[in-house]
C-alpha positions in Angstrom: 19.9 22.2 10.9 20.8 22.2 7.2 18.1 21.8 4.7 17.9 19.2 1.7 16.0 19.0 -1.1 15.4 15.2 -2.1 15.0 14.3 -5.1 12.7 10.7 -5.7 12.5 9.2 -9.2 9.7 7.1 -9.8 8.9 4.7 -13.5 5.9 4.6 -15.1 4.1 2.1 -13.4 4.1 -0.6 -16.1 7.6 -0.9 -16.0 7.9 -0.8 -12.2 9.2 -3.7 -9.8 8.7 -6.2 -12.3 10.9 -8.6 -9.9 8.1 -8.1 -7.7 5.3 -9.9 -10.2 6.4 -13.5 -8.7 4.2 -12.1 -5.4 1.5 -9.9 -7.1 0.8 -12.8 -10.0 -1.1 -14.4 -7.4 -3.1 -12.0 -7.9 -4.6 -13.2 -11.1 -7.1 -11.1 -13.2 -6.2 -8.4 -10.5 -2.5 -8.5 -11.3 -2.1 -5.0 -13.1 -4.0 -2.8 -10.5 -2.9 -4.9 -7.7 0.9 -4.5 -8.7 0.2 -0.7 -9.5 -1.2 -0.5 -5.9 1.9 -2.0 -4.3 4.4 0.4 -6.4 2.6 3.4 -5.3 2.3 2.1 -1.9 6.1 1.4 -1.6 6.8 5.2 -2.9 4.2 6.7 -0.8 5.2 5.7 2.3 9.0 6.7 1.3 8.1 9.9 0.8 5.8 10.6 3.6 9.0 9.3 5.7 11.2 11.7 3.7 9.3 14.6 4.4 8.7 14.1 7.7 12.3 14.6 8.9 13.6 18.1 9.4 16.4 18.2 7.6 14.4 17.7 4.4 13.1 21.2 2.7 11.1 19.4 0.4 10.9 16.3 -1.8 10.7 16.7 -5.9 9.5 13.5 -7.7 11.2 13.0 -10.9 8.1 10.8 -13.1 6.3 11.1 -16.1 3.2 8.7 -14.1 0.3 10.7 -13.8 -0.9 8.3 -10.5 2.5 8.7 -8.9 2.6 12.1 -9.3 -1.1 12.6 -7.8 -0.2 10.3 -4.8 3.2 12.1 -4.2 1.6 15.9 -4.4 -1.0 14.7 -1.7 1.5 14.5 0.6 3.0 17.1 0.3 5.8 16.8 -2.5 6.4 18.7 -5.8 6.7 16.5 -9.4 9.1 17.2 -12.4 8.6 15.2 -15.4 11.2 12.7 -16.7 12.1 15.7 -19.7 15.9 13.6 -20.9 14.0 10.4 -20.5 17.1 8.6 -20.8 17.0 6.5 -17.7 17.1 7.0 -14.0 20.4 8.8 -13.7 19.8 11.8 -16.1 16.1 11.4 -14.6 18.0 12.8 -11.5 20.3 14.8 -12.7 17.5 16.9 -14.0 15.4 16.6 -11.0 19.1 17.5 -8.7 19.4 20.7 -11.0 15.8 21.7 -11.0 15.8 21.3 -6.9 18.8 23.4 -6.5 16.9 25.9 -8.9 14.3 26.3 -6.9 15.1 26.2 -3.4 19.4 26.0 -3.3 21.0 24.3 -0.8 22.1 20.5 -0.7 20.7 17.5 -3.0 20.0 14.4 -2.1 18.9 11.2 -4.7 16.5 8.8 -2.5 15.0 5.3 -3.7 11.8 5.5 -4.1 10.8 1.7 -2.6 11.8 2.4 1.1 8.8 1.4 2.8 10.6 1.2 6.2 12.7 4.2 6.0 12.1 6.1 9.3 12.1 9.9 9.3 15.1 9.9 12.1 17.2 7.6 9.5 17.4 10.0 7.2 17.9 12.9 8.8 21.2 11.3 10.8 22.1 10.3 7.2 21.9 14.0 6.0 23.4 15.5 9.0 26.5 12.7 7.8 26.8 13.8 4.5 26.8 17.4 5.7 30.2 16.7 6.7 32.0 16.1 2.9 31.1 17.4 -0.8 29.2 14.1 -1.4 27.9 11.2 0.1 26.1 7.8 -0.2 24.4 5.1 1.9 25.1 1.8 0.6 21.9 -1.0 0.3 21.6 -3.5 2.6 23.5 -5.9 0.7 26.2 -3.1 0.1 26.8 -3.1 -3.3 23.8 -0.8 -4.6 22.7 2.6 -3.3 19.5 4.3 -1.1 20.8 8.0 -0.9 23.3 10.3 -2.8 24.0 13.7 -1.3 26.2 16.6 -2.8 26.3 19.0 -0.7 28.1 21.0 -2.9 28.6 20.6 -7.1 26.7 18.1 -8.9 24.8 15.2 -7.9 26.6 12.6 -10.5 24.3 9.9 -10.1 25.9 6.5 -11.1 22.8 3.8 -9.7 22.7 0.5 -11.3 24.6 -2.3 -11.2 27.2 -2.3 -8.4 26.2 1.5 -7.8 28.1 1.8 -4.3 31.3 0.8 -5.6 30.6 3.3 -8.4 29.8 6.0 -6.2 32.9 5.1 -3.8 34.9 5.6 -6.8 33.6 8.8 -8.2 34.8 10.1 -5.1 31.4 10.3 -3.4 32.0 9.1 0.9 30.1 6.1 1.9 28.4 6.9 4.9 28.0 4.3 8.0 24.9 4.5 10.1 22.5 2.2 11.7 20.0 3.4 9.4 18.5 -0.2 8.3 15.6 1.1 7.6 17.1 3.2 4.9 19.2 0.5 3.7 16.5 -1.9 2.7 15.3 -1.1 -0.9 12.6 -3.7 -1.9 13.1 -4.9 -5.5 12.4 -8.6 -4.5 9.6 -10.7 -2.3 12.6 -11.6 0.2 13.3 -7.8 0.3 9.7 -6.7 0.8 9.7 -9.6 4.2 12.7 -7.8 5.2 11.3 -4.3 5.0 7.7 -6.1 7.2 10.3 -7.1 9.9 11.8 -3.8 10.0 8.1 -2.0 10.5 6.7 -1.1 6.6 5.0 2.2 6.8 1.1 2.3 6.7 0.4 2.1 3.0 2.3 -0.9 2.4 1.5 -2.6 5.3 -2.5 -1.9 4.3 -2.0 -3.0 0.7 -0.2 -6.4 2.0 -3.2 -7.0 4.9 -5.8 -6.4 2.0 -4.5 -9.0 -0.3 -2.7 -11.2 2.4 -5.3 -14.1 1.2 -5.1 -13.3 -2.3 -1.0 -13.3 -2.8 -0.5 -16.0 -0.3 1.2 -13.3 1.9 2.4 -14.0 5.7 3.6 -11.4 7.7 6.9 -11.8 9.3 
């Protein structure tokens, strides 16, 4: 099975999710740790998916956040700092070319807030976009992205607004899978039900049962 390196960027906490803060400002005086704790939670359990699947070689964060960085190197990952800091695409354009330095082989760009992204997802996705030059898997709603592959040349990262369409026209092939655990991103409270009723991995499903009284928070 072909190999991938995966490259995850991750903000500086502060700046994180902030479309999130309608369910962690429930939290009150808490709010700041309490948001923090969901952010790290949401990448934690991406990447522990990620590198459980066997066609990943390795996963490199891309983050200048010392607390990402130490919860992302527990599990097993490496961690590049955001040196262009000029947003997330050259953030993983650097971390693509610094992946391909150190191990070779195909580069994939994951989201990093995929907290019900199941190892056997992914690695049906890879095996995909082993097929072409480069890849994508649109977002559940299908006009963002969840995964850029090159298998060969450069990543070319184009996430943001209307990213899949972007991607689709850079010549990158959209992939279609039943992959809906890699499809649903959480940058909303709607999204983060979604991802509960899909199965969130054990981090985020902790941090939301430890505050479920304090953020008014029903599982689905």
């Amino acid at each position: 099975m072909q190999r991938w390196s995966v490259v995850v960027p991750a903000k500086r906490l502060a700046a994180a999710k902030t479309r999130l803060t309608p369910l962690t400002a429930t939290l009150g005086e808490a709010l700041p740790a309490g948001h923090r704790d969901l952010v790290l939670a949401l990448l934690a359990d991406t990447v522990a998916a990620a590198l459980a699947s066997p066609a990943v070689g390795g996963v490199l964060v891309v983050t200048d956040e010392p607390q990402a960085a130490a919860v992302v190197t527990a599990l097993g990952a490496r961690t590049v700092g955001d040196e262009p800091d000029a947003g997330l695409n050259a953030a993983l354009v650097h971390g693509a070319r610094q992946a391909r330095a150190a191990a070779g082989g195909p580069v994939a760009a994951l989201s990093s807030d995929l907290p019900a992204l199941r190892p056997a997802e992914l690695t049906a996705a890879l095996q995909a976009a082993g097929a072409v030059p480069r890849a994508f898997v649109a977002d559940e709603l299908g006009s963002g992205t969840t995964l850029l592959a090159a298998r060969d040349g450069e990543l070319d990262p184009r996430f943001g607004r209307g990213s899949a369409a972007a991607h689709a026209a850079a010549g990158a092939v959209p992939l279609a899978g039943d992959w809906p655990g890699l499809r649903q991103d959480v940058d909303t409270p709607a999204d983060l039900q979604a991802a509960c009723r899909l199965g969130a991995g054990p981090r985020t499903t902790a941090f939301l049962r430890s505050t479920a009284e304090s953020i008014s928070w029903t599982p689905p």
